[in-house]
C-alpha positions as CSV (number, residue, x, y, z in Angstrom):
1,X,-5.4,31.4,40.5
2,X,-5.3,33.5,37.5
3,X,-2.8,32.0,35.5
4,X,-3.2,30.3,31.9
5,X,-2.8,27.0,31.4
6,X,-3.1,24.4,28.2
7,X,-5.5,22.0,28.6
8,X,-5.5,20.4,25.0
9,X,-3.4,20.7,21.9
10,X,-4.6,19.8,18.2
11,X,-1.5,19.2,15.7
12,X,-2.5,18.5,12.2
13,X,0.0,16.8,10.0
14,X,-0.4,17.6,6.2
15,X,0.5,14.7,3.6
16,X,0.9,15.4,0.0
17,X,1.1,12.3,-2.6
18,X,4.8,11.2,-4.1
19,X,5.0,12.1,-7.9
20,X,4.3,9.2,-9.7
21,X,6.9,6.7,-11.3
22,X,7.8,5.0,-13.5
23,X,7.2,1.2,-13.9
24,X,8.3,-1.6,-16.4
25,X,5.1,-2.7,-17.2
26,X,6.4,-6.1,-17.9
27,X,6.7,-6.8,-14.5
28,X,3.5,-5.6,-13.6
29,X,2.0,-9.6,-13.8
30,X,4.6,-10.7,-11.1
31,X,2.3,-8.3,-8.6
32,X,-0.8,-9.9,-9.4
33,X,-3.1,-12.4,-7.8
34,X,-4.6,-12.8,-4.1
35,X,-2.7,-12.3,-0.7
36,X,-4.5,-13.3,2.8
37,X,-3.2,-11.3,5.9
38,X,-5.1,-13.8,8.2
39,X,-7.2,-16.9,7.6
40,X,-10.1,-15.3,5.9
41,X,-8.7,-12.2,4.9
42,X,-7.5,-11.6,1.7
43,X,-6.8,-9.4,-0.8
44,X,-6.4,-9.6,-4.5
45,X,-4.2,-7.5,-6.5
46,X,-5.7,-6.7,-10.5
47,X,-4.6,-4.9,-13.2
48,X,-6.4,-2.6,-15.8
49,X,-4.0,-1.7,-18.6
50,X,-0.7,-0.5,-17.0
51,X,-2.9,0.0,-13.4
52,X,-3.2,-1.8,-10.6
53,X,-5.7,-2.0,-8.4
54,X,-6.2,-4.0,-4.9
55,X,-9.9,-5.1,-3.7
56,X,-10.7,-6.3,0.1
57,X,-14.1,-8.0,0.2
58,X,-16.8,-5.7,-0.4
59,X,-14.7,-2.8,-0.3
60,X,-14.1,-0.5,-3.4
61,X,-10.8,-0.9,-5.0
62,X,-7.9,0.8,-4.7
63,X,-6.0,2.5,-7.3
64,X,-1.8,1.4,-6.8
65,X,0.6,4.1,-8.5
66,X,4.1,3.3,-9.0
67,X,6.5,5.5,-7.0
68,X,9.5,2.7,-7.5
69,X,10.0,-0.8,-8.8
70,X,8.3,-2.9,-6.4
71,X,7.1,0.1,-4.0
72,X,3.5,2.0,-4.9
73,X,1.0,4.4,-3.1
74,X,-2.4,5.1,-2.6
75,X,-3.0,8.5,-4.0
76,X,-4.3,10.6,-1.3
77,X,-3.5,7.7,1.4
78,X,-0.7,8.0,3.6
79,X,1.8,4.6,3.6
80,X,3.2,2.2,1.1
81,X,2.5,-1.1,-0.4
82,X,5.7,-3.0,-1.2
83,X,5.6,-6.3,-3.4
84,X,8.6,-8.8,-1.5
85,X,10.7,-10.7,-4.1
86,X,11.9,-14.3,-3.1
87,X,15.5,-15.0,-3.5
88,X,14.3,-16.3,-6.9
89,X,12.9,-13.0,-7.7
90,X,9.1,-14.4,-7.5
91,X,7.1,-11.7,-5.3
92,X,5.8,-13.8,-2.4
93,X,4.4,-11.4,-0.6
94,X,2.9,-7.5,0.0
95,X,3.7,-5.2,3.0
96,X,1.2,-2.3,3.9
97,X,3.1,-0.3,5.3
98,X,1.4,2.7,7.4
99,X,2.6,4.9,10.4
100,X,6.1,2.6,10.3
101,X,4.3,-0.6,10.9
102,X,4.0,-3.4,8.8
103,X,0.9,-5.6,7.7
104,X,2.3,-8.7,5.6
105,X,0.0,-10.1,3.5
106,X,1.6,-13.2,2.0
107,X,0.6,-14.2,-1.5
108,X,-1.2,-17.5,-2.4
């Protein structure tokens, strides 16, 4: 009796966005198209311009930015969306990448 004790802790982890790369645009056709994680759940990966953006269902898109070839963020989301190459160099697949697990999404 009488003594302190801690009976919760709250740790708070700050994430700040990489600076933006940059990208040979050329290559920026190779990323797109649709990629399904499961049966029934896809993705597709457009392009605006020299932007790329990622739309799930009836979700809003998401804005990619390049941080290296073949490796892009989400601007204020923590993780990273890598396009795989095939040993012919055809992307055949995205990972999500978030909290050191991977969510491969193989493209159709």
């Amino acid at each position: 009796m009488g003594r302190w004790q801690i009976v919760a802790g709250q740790m708070f982890r700050y994430y700040e966005d990489p600076a933006p790369g940059k990208i040979d645009t050329t290559r920026l056709n190779d990323y797109l198209g649709t990629y399904e994680l499961a049966p029934g759940i896809r993705l597709t990966v457009s392009r605006e311009g020299d932007q790329l953006y990622s739309k799930r269902g009836d979700r809003p898109r998401d804005l990619f930015m390049p941080e290296a070839p073949d490796l892009f963020f989400r601007p204020g989301a923590e993780g990273r969306r890598l396009f795989h190459r095939n040993d012919s160099g055809k992307v055949d697949a995205l990972i999500d990448r978030r909290n050191n697990e991977d969510l491969v999404w193989k493209k159709l």
